[in-house]
FIVEX-58869 format. One line per field, with one value per residue: residue in three letters; residue number from 1; x, y, z of N, C-alpha, C in turn. Coordinates in steps of 0.02 Angstrom, whole numbers. Example, Ala and Ser with C-alpha at 12.3 -4.5 7.8 and 13.67 -1.06 7.14 Angstrom:
BEGIN
res [ALA/SER] $
n [1/2] $
n_X [660/642] $
n_Y [-284/-112] $
n_Z [390/354] $
ca_X [615/684] $
ca_Y [-225/-53] $
ca_Z [390/357] $
c_X [660/645] $
c_Y [-165/2] $
c_Z [390/394] $
***
This chain:
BEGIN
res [UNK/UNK/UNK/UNK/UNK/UNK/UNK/UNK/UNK/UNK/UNK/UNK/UNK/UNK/UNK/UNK/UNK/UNK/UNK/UNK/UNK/UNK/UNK/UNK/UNK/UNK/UNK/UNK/UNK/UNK/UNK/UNK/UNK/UNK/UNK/UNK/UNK/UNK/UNK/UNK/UNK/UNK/UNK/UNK/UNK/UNK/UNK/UNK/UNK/UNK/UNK/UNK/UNK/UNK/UNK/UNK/UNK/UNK/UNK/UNK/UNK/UNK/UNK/UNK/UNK/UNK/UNK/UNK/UNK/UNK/UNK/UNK/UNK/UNK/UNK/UNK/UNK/UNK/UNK/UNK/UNK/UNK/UNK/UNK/UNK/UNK/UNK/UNK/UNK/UNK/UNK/UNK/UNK/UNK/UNK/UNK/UNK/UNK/UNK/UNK/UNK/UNK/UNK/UNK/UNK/UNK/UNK/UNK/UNK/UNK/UNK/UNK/UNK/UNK/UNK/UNK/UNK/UNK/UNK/UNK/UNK/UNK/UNK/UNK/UNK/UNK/UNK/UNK/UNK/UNK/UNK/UNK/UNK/UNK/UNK/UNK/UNK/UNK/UNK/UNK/UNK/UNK/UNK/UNK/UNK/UNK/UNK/UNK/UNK/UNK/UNK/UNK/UNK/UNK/UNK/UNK/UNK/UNK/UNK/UNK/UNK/UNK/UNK/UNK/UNK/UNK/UNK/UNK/UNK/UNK/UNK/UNK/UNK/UNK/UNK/UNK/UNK/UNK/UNK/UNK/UNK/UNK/UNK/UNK/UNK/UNK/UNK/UNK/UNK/UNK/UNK/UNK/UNK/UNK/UNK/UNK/UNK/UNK/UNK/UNK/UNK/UNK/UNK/UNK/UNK/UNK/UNK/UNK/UNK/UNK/UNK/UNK/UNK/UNK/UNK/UNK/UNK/UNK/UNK/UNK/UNK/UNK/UNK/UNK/UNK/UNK/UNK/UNK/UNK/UNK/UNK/UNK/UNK/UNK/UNK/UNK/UNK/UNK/UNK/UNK/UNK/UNK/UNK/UNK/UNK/UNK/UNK/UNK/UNK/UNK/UNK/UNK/UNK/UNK/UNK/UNK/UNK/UNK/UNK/UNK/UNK/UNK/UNK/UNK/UNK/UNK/UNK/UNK/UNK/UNK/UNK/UNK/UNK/UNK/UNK/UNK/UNK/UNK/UNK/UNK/UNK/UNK/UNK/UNK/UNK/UNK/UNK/UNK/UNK/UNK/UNK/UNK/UNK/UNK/UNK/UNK/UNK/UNK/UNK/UNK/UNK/UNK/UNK/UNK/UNK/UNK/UNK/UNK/UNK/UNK/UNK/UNK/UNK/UNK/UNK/UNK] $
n [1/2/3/4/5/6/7/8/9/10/11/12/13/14/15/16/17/18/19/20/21/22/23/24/25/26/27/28/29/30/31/32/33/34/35/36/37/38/39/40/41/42/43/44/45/46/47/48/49/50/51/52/53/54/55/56/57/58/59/60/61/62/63/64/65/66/67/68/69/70/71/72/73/74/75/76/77/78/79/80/81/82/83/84/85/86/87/88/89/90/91/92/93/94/95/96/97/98/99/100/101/102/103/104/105/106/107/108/109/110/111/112/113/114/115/116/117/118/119/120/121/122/123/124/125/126/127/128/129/130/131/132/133/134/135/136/137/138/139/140/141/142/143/144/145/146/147/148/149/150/151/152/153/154/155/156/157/158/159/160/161/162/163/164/165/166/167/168/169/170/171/172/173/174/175/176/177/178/179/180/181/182/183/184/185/186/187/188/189/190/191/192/193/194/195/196/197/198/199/200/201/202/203/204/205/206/207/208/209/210/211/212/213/214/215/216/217/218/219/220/221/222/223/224/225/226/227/228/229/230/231/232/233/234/235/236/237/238/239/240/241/242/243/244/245/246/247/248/249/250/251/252/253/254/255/256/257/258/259/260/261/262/263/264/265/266/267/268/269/270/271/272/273/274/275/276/277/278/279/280/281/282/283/284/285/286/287/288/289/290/291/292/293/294/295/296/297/298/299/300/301/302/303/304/305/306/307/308/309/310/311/312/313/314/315/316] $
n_X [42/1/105/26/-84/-96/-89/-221/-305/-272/-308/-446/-497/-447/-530/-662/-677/-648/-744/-844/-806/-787/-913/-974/-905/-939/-1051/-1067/-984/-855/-667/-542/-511/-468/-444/-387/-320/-210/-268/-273/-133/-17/-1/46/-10/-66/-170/-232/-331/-308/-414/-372/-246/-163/-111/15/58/189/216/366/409/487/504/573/626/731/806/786/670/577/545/493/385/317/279/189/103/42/26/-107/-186/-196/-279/-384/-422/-404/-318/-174/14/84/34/33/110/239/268/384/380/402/349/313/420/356/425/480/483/350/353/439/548/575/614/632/543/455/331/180/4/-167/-320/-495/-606/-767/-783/-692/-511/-367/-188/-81/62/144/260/366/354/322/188/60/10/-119/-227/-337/-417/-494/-589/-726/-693/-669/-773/-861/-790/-787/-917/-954/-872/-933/-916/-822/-644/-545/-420/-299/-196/-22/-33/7/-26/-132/-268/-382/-372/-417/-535/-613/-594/-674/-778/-840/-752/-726/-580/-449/-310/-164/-38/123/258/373/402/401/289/188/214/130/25/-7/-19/-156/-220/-240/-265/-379/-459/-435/-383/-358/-241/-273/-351/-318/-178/-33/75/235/298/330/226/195/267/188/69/95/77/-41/-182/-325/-493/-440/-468/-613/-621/-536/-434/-311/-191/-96/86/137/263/395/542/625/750/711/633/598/589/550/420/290/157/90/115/117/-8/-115/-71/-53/-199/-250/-177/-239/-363/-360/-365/-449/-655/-777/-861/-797/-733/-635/-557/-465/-337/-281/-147/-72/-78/-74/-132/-206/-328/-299/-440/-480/-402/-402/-471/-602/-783/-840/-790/-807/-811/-765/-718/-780/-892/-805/-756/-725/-819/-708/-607/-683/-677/-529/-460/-338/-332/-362/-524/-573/-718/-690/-781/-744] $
n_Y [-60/114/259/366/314/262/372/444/341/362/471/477/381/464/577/511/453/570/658/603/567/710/745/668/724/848/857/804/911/911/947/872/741/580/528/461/274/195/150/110/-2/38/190/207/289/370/488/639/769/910/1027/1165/1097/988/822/692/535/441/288/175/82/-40/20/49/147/275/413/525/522/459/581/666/584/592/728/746/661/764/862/828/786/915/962/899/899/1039/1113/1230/1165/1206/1213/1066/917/819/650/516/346/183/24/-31/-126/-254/-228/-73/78/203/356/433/565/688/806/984/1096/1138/1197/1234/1208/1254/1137/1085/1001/923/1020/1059/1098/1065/1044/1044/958/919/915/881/773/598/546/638/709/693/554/503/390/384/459/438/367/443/530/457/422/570/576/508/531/628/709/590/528/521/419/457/337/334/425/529/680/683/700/619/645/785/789/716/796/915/826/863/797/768/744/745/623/623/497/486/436/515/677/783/758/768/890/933/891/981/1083/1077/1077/1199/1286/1252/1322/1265/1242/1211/1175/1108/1000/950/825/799/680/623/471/295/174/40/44/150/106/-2/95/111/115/39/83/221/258/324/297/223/250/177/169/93/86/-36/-80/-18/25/114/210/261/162/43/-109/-191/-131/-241/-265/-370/-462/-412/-343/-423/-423/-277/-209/-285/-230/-113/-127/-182/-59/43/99/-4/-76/12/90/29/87/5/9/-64/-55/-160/-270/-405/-424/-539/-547/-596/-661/-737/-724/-612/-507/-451/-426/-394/-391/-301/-314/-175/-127/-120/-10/95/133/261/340/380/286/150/-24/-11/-6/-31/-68/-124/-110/-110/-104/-131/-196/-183] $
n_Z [0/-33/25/22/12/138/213/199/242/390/392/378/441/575/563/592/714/774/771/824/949/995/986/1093/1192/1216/1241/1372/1410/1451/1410/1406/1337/1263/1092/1012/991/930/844/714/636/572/617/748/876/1012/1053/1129/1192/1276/1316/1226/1186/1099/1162/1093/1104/1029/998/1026/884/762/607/485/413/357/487/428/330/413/506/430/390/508/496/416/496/593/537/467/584/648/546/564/689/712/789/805/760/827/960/988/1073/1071/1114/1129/1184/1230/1239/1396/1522/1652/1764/1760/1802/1791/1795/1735/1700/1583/1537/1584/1573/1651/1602/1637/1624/1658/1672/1656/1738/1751/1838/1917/1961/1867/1885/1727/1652/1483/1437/1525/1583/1550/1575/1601/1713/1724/1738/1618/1613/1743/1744/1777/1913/1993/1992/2073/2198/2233/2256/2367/2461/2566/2738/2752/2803/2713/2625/2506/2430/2355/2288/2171/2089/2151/2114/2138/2280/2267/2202/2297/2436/2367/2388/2496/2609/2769/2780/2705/2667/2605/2492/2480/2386/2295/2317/2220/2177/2271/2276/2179/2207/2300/2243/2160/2261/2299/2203/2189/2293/2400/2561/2683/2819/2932/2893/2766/2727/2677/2638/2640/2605/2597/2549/2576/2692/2778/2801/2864/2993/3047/3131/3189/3107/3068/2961/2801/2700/2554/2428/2296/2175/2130/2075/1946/1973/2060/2121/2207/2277/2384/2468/2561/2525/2348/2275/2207/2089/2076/2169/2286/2308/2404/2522/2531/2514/2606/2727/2701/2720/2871/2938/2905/2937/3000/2873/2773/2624/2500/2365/2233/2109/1940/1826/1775/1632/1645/1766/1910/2034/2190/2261/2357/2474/2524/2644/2642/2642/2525/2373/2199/2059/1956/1860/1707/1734/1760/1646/1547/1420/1289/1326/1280/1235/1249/1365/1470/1616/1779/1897/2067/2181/2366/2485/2662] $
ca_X [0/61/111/-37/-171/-97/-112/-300/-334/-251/-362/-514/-503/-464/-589/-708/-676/-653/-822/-911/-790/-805/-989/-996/-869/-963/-1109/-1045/-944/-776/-609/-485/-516/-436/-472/-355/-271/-161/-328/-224/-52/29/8/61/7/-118/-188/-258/-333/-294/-443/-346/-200/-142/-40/42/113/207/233/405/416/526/478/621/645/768/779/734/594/504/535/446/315/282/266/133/41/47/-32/-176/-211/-185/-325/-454/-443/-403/-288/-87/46/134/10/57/159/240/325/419/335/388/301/342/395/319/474/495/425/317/340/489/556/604/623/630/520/388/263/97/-60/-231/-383/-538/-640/-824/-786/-605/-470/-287/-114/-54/103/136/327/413/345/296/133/43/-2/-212/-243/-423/-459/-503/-615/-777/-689/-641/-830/-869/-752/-828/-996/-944/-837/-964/-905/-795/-596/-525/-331/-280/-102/8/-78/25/-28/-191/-323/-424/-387/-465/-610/-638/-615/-721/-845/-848/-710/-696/-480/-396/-208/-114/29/154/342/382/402/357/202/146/216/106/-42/-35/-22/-197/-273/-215/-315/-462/-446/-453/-299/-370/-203/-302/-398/-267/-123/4/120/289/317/334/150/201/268/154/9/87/83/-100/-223/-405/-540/-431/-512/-682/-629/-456/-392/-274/-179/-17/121/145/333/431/590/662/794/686/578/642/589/545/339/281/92/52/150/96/-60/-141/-36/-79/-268/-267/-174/-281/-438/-363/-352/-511/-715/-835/-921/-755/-727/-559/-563/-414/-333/-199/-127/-32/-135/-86/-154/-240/-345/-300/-484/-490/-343/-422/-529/-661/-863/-878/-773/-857/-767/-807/-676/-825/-937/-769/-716/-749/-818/-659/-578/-710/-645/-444/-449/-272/-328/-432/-527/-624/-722/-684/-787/-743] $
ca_Y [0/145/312/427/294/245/439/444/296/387/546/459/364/509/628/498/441/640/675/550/589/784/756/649/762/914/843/781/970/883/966/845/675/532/559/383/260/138/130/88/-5/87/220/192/356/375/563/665/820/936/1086/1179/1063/921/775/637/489/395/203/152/16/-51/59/41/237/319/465/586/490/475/644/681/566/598/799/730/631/794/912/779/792/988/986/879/950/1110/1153/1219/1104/1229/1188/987/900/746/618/452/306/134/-21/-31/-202/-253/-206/-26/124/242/416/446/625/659/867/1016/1155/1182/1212/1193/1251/1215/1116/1098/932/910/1100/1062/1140/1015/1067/985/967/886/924/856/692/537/560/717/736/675/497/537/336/369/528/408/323/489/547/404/451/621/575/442/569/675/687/548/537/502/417/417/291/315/493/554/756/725/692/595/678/840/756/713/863/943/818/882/744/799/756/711/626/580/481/476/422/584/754/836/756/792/946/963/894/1022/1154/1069/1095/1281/1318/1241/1356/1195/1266/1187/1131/1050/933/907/823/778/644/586/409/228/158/-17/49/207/71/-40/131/138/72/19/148/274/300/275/280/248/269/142/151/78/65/-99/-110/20/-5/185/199/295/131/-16/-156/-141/-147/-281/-279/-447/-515/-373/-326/-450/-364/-208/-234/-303/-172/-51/-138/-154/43/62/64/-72/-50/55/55/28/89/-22/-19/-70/-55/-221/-299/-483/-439/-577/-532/-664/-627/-795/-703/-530/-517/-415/-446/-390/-378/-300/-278/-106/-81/-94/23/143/131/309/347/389/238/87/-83/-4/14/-83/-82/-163/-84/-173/-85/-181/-148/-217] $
ca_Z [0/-40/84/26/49/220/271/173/296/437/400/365/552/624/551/631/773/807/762/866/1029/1010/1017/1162/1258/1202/1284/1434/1457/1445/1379/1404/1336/1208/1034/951/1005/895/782/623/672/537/669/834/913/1061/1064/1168/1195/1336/1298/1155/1156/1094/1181/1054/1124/990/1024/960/818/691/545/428/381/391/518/397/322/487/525/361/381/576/505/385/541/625/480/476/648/642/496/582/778/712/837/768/761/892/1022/1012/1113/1058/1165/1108/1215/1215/1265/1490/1534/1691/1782/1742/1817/1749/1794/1710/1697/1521/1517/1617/1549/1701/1561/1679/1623/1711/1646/1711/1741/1808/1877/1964/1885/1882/1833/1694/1620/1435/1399/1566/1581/1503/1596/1593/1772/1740/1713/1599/1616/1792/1756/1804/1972/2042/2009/2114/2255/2268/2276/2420/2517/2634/2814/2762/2816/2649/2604/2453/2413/2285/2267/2107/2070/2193/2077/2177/2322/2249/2227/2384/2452/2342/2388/2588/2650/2825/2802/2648/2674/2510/2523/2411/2367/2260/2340/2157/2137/2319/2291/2120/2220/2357/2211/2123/2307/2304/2144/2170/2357/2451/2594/2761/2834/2965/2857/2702/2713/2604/2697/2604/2625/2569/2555/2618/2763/2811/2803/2945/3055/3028/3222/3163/3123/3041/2879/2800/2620/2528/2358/2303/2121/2148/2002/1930/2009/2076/2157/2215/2324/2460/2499/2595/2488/2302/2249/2133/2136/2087/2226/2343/2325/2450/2575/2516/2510/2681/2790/2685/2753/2939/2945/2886/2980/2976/2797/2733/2564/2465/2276/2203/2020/1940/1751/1755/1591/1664/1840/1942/2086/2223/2311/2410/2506/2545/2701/2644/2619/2462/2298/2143/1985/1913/1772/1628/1769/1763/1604/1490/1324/1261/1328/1270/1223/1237/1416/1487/1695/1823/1940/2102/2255/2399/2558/2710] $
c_X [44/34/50/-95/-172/-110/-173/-346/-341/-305/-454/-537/-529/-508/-664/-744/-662/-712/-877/-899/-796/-858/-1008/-959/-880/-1036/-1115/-1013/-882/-719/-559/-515/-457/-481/-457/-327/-265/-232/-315/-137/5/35/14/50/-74/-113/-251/-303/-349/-347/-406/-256/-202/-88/-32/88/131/259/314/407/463/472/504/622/708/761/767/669/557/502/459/369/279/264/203/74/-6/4/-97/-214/-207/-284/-391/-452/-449/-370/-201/-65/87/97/9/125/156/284/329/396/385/370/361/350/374/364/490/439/401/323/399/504/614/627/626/601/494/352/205/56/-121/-275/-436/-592/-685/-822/-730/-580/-394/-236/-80/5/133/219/367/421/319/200/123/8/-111/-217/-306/-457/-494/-556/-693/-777/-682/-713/-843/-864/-797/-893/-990/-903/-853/-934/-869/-704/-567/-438/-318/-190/-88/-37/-75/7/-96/-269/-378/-434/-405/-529/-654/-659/-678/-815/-861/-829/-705/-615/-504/-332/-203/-52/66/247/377/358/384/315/159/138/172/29/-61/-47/-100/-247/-273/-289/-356/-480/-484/-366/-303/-314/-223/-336/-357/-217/-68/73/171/326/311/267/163/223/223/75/18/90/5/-133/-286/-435/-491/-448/-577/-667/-529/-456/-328/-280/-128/25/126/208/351/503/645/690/762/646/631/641/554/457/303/213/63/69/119/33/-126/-140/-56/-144/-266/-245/-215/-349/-440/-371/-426/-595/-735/-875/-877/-744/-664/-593/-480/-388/-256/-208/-90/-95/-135/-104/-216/-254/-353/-375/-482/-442/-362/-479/-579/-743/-896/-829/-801/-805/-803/-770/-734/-842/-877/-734/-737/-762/-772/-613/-593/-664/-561/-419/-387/-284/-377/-440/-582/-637/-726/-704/-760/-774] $
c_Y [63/224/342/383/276/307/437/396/342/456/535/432/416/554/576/507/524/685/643/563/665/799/738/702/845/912/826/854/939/892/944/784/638/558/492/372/189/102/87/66/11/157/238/251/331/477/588/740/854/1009/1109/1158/1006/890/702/601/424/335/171/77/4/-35/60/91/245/389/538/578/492/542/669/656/579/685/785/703/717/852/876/788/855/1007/944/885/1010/1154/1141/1181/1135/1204/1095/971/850/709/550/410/243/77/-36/-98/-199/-235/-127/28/172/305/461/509/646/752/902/1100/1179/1202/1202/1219/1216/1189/1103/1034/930/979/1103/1072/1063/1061/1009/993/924/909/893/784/637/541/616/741/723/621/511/460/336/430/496/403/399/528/512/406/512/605/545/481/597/647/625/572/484/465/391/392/301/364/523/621/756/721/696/637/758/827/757/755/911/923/815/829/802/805/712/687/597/581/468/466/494/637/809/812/749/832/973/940/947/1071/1150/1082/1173/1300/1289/1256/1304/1220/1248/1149/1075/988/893/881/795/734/606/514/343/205/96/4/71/161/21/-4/147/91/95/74/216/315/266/244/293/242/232/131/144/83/-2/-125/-59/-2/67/159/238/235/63/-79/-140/-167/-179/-282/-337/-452/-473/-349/-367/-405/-296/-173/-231/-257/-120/-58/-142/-97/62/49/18/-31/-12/31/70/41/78/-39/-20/-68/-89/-249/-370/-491/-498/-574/-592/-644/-688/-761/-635/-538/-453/-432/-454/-359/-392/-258/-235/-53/-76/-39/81/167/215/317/326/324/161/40/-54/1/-45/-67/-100/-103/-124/-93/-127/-143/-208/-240] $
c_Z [0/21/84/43/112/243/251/250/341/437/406/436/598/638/589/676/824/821/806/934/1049/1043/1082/1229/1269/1265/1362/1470/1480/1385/1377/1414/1266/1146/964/982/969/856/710/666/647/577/690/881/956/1068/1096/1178/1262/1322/1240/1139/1141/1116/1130/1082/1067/1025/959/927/765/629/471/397/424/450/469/368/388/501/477/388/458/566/477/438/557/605/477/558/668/596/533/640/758/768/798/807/815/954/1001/1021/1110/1109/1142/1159/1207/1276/1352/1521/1610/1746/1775/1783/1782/1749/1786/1682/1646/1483/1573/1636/1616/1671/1596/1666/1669/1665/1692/1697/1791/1862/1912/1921/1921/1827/1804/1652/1557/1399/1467/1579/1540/1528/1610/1670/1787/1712/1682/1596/1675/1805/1783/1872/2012/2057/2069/2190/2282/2292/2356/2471/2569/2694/2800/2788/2758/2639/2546/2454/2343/2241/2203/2126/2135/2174/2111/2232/2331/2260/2270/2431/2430/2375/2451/2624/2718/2822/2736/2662/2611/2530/2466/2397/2333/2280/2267/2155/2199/2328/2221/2138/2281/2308/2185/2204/2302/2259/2125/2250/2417/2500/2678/2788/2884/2965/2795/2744/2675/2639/2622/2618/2582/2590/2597/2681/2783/2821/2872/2997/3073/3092/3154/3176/3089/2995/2855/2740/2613/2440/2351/2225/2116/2064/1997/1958/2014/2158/2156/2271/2398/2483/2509/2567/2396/2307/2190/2145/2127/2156/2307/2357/2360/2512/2575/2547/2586/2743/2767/2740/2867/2985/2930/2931/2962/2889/2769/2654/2534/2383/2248/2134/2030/1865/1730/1694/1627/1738/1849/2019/2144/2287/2365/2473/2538/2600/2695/2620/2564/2405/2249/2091/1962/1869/1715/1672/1765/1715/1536/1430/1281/1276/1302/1216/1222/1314/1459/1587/1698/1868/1978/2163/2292/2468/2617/2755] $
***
């Protein structure tokens, strides 16, 4: 086949599948959703849209161009996807990707601009950044579960693990958590979720807090009854030199699970995911009443049939 009918393809997809998700995210009052991902495997891009930007994450592959040919032909993706969002090629932001073996961590710091602008989701605003990292600081597969959260927060005492920018624990807040704590391994991305409480004038030091620590540990410091509700989206493995053993979550997330639920009231509820694709939920092993898978129930528009995590509420 030849180049021009693979971009024809490539335009014809995209002009779609752009048309059908605009509408739904027009309707819904949502500015930052998915738009393609790896639709055509000639390709390999997952895109995004951030309100009037674009984020491009290209998946690397043996292509057999040279580096000026791809250049070429990745300027051509780029004009195509310029002509059917309609947003310039200066506002996108591309980033090289490749496939994460299950070993590797994810939040890999790949620039140093401080580019942050805000977006605004369900009426919360988040700072997001699309030139420093491999991840842009808003998971948008999770823009359902974090509804979820809020609704479930009143008068509750909220913890989210493995907090990242805060997301969730906006949410929460928002949705009249008596206390928020977010715990988190990374001093920038506790320090980029205290900034997402700032500017959405959430500043109650007495009710936030933002605690820097190793999740496996800070969970065995935890006496019964401490929380009603937690938040739990671990990485698939991480093995930093600030934590005392490394985090695999097959192997750990029994453990995990279970000091979550000792810390927690009668009837507490755990909201648990993970983005391992080969995860297996050992439930025979979890001491709680009731596990209910609710990855389809969490899964977004923009994400159907491509969605790569689980998600379970687990009450105790």
């Amino acid at each position: 086949m030849s180049e021009s009918l693979k971009s024809e393809m490539f335009r014809n997809r995209l002009a779609k599948v752009f048309k059908h998700r605009s509408k739904q995210a027009k309707r819904m009052q949502l500015s930052c959703y998915r738009i393609y991902d790896h639709d055509l495997t000639e390709f390999p891009f997952c895109i995004e849209l951030y309100e009037d930007k674009v984020y491009l994450a290209v998946y690397l592959r043996r292509h057999g161009l040279t580096d000026e040919d791809y250049d070429t032909w990745l300027d051509s993706c780029l004009a195509i996807i310029s002509e059917i969002t309609g947003i310039d090629i200066s506002k996108m932001y591309v980033r090289q990707r490749k496939r994460m073996s299950h070993r590797e961590g994810q939040y890999e710091k790949i620039d140093t601009k401080q580019e942050f602008f805000t977006v605004i989701e369900n009426g919360l605003k988040f700072l997001v950044n699309l030139t420093d990292y491999l991840d842009t600081g808003l998971f948008l597969d999770h823009r359902i579960t974090r509804k979820m959260v809020k609704e479930q927060s009143d008068k509750k005492r909220v913890l989210n693990l493995f907090c990242y920018t805060g997301s969730f624990s906006v949410y929460a807040a928002a949705g009249g958590a008596s206390s928020v704590t977010s715990v988190d391994l990374s001093k920038t991305y506790l320090n980029w979720a205290e900034d997402n409480f700032v500017i959405n004038h959430l500043k109650d030091s007495t009710k936030y807090r933002f605690d820097h620590d190793d999740v496996k540990q800070y969970l065995k410091t935890l006496g019964p009854n401490s929380f009603d509700l937690v938040i739990m989206d671990p990485p698939t493995f991480s093995n930093s030199k600030r934590m005392k053993d490394f985090l695999d979550i097959q192997r750990d997330h029994v453990e995990l699970i279970n000091d979550a639920l000792a810390a927690i009231t009668d009837k507490g509820i755990i909201y648990f995911s993970t983005n391992y694709s080969k995860f297996v939920l050992e439930q025979d092993l979890i001491k709680a009443s009731e596990i209910k898978d609710i990855t389809k129930a969490t899964t977004p528009f923009d994400f159907e049939g491509k969605l790569k995590r689980w998600c379970y509420r687990i009450t105790k």
